[in-house]
C-alpha positions as CSV (number, residue, x, y, z in Angstrom):
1,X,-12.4,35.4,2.7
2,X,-12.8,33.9,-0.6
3,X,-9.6,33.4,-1.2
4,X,-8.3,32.2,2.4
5,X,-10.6,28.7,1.6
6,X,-9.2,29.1,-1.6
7,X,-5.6,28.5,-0.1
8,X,-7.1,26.3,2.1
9,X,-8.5,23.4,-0.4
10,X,-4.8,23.7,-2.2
11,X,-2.8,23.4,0.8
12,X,-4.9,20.4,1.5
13,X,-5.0,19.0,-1.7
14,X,-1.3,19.2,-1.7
15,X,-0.9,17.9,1.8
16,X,-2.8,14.8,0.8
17,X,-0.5,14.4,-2.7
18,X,2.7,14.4,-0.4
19,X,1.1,12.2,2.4
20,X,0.2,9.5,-0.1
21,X,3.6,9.7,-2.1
22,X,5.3,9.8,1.4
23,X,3.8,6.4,2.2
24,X,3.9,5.0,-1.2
25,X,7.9,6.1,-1.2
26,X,8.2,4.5,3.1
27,X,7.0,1.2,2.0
28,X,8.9,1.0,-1.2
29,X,12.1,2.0,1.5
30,X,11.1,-0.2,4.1
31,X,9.1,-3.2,2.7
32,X,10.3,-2.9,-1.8
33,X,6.2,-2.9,-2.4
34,X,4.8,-0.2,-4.5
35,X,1.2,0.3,-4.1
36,X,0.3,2.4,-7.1
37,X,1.3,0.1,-9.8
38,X,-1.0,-1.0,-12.7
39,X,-1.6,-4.5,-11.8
40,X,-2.9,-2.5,-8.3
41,X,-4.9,-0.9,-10.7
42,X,-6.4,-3.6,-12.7
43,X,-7.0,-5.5,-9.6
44,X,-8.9,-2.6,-8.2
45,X,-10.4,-1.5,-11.0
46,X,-12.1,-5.3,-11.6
47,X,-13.5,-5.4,-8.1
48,X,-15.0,-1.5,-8.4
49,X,-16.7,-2.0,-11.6
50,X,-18.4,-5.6,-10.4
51,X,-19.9,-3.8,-7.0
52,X,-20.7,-0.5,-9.3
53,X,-22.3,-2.8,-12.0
54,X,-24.1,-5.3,-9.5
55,X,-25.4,-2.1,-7.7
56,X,-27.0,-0.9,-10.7
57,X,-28.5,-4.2,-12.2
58,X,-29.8,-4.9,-8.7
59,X,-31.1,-1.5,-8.3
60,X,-32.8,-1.6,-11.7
61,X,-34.3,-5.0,-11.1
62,X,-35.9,-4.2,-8.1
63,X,-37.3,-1.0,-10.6
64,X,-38.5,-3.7,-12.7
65,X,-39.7,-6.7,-10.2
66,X,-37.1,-8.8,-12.0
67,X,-35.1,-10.9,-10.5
68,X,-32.5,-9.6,-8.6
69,X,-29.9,-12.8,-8.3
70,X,-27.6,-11.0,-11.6
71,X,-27.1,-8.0,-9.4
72,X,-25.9,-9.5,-6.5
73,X,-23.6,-12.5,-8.1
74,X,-21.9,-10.0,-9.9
75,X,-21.4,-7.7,-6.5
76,X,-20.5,-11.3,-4.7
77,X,-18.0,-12.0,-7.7
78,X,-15.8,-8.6,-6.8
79,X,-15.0,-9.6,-3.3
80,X,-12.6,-12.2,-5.4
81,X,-10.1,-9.1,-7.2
82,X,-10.5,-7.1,-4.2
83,X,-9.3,-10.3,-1.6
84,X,-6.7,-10.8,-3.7
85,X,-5.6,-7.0,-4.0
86,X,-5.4,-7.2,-0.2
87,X,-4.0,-10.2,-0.2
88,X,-0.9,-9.1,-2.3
89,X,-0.6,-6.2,-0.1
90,X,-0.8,-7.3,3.1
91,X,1.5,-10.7,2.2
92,X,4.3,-8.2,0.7
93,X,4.0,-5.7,3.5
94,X,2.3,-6.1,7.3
95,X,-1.3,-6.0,8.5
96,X,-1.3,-2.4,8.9
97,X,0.5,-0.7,6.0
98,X,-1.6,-3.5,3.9
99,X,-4.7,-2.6,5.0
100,X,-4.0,1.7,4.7
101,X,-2.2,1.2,0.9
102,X,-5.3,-1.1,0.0
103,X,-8.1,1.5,0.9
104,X,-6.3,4.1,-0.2
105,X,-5.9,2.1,-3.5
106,X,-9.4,1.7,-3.6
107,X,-10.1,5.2,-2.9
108,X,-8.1,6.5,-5.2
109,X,-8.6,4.3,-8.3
110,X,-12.5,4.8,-7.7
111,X,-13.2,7.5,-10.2
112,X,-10.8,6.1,-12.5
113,X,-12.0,2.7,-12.7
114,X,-15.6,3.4,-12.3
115,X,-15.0,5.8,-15.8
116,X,-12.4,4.0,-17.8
117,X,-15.2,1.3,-18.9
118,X,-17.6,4.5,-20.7
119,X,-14.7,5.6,-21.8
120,X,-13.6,2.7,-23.4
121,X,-16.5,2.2,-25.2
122,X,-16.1,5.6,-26.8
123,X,-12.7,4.7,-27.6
124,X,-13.7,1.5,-29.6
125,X,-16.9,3.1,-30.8
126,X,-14.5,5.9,-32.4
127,X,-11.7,3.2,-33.2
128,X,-14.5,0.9,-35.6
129,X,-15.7,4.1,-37.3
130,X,-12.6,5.9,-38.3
131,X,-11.1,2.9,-39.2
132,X,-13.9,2.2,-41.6
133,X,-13.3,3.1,-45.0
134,X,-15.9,2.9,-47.7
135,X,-15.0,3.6,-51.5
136,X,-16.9,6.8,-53.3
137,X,-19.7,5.3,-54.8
138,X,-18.6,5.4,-58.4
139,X,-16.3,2.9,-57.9
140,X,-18.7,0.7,-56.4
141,X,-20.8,0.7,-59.6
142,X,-17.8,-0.8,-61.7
C-alpha cells in the first residue's frame, strides 16, 4: 500500500511539472510570453516578501501594542510589484492565460522568494568574513 501512494505523489508531481511546462511552452507558441523568466521572478518575489514582511511586523506589533501602520504600508506597498506582474502578463497575453500564468507565478515563486532574503543574508554574512583578512599578529607589532 505504501508504495501505491508512493507512485501516486510522483505521478502527480510529474503531472503537475508537465502541465505547467505545457502552458508555459502554449503561450510562448501562441502568444511569444514566457512566464517563468527572472524579471517574473523579481517582480514576484518583491510583492511576496512585502505581504510576508508586513504580516509579520503587523503580527508582532499587535504582540507588542505598537503601532501597527509599518505592517500594513508595507503589505499595501506589495500590491504595486504584484499589479504590475499582472499587468505584464495579462497585456502580453489575454485575460485568462494572464490571470492562470500570474497565480501560478506566484505560487510557485513563493518558497523561493519568501527564502532567498535569509539566504542572502547568510550569503553576505559569509561573503564579509571570508573575505576578511587579518595579518598574524607579529607583523602587527612592527
Amino acid at each position: 500500500m505504501g508504495i501505491l501512494k508512493f507512485a501516486i505523489v510522483i505521478g502527480m508531481l510529474i503531472g503537475t511539472i508537465k502541465g505547467i511546462q505545457w502552458f508555459n511552452r502554449h503561450c510562448r507558441r501562441r502568444y511569444g510570453h514566457r512566464f517563468f523568466t527572472l524579471r517574473g521572478f523579481c517582480l514576484a518575489a518583491i510583492g511576496i516578501n512585502c505581504v510576508w514582511w508586513g504580516l509579520y511586523c503587523y503580527a508582532a506589533a499587535a504582540r507588542q501594542h505598537a503601532p501597527t501602520s509599518d505592517g500594513l504600508i508595507l503589505t499595501g506597498l506589495a500590491v504595486i510589484p504584484i499589479a504590475w506582474l499582472l499587468y505584464e502578463n495579462v497585456r502580453d497575453t489575454d485575460l485568462a492565460h494572464g490571470l492562470g500564468g500570474s497565480a501560478l507565478q506566484l505560487v510557485l515563486f513563493f518558497p523561493l522568494a519568501i527564502y532567498s532574503i535569509p539566504l542572502l543574508v547568510i550569503a553576505m554574512a559569509f561573503t564579509l568574513f571570508a573575505g576578511f583578512k587579518a595579518g598574524p599578529a607579529w607583523l602587527l607589532d612592527e
